[in-house]
C-alpha positions, -999 to +999 in steps of 0.1 A: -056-307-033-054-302-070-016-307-079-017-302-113-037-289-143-026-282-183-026-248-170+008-259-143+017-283-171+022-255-197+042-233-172+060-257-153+048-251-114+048-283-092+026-284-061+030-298-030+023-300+004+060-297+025+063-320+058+051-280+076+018-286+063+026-255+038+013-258+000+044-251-019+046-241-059+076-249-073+090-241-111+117-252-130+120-224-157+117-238-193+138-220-218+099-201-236+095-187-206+123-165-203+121-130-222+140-115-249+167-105-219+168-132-203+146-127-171+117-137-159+085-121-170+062-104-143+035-122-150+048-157-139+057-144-108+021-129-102+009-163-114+025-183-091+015-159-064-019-166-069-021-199-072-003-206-040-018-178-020-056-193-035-041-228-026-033-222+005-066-208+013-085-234-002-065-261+014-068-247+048-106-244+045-111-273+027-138-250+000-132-233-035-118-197-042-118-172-061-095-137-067-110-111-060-077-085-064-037-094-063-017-069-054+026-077-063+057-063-056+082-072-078+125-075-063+143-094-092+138-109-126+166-126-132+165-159-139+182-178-105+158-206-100+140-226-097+117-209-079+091-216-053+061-204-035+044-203-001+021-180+017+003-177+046-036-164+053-035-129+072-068-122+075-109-137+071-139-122+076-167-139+065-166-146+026-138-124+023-099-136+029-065-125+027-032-143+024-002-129+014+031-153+000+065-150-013+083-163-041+118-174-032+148-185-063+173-211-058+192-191-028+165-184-011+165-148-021+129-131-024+123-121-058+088-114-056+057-105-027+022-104-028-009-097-012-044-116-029-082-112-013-102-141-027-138-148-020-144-184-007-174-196-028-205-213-016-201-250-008-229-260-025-256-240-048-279-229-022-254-207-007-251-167-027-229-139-017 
């Protein structure tokens, strides 16, 4: 499992497998990522979303993924972390899966939801589709 990348580093997302076997994403919030008013923006949230949810499908399957759409549901922006991620795979068939995860804030409140299809790509290059 990948655990970090400049990508994470810039943002501030930790992951991690938890002693569940889950991949968790964790983020401490760094003070340029917080908006004019003080929240969080929408777009870390959807980010963190689909890392995990494309983490926890890759880690499950043990092969590479990639988005295919990310649909997000946004509760609260205020800025109560740190926050973290999990998620779950609901659905596979074939190339095509879905997972859906959850990003909690520091009391375990849910502040955002989301639901990604990703395709899993070819484990080597002879493989299309």
């Amino acid at each position: 499992m990948r655990e970090s990348s400049s990508f994470f580093e810039h943002l501030g997302f930790h992951k991690y497998i938890d002693r569940d076997g889950r991949v968790i994403l964790s983020l401490e919030v760094k003070p340029e990522n917080i908006t004019e008013d003080s929240t969080i923006p929408s777009g870390l949230f959807s980010s963190m979303l689909d890392t995990v949810i494309g983490s926890t499908i890759g880690e499950t399957l043990q092969v590479p993924t990639s988005t295919v759409n990310l649909n997000m549901n946004y509760v609260d922006f205020s800025n109560n972390g740190p926050f973290s991620a999990h998620a779950s795979i609901t659905h596979k068939d074939g190339k095509m899966i879905v997972g859906e995860g959850t990003v909690l804030d520091g009391e375990d409140k849910v502040v955002a939801k989301g639901v990604g299809t990703f395709k899993v790509s070819a484990r080597d290059s002879d493989q299309k589709g």
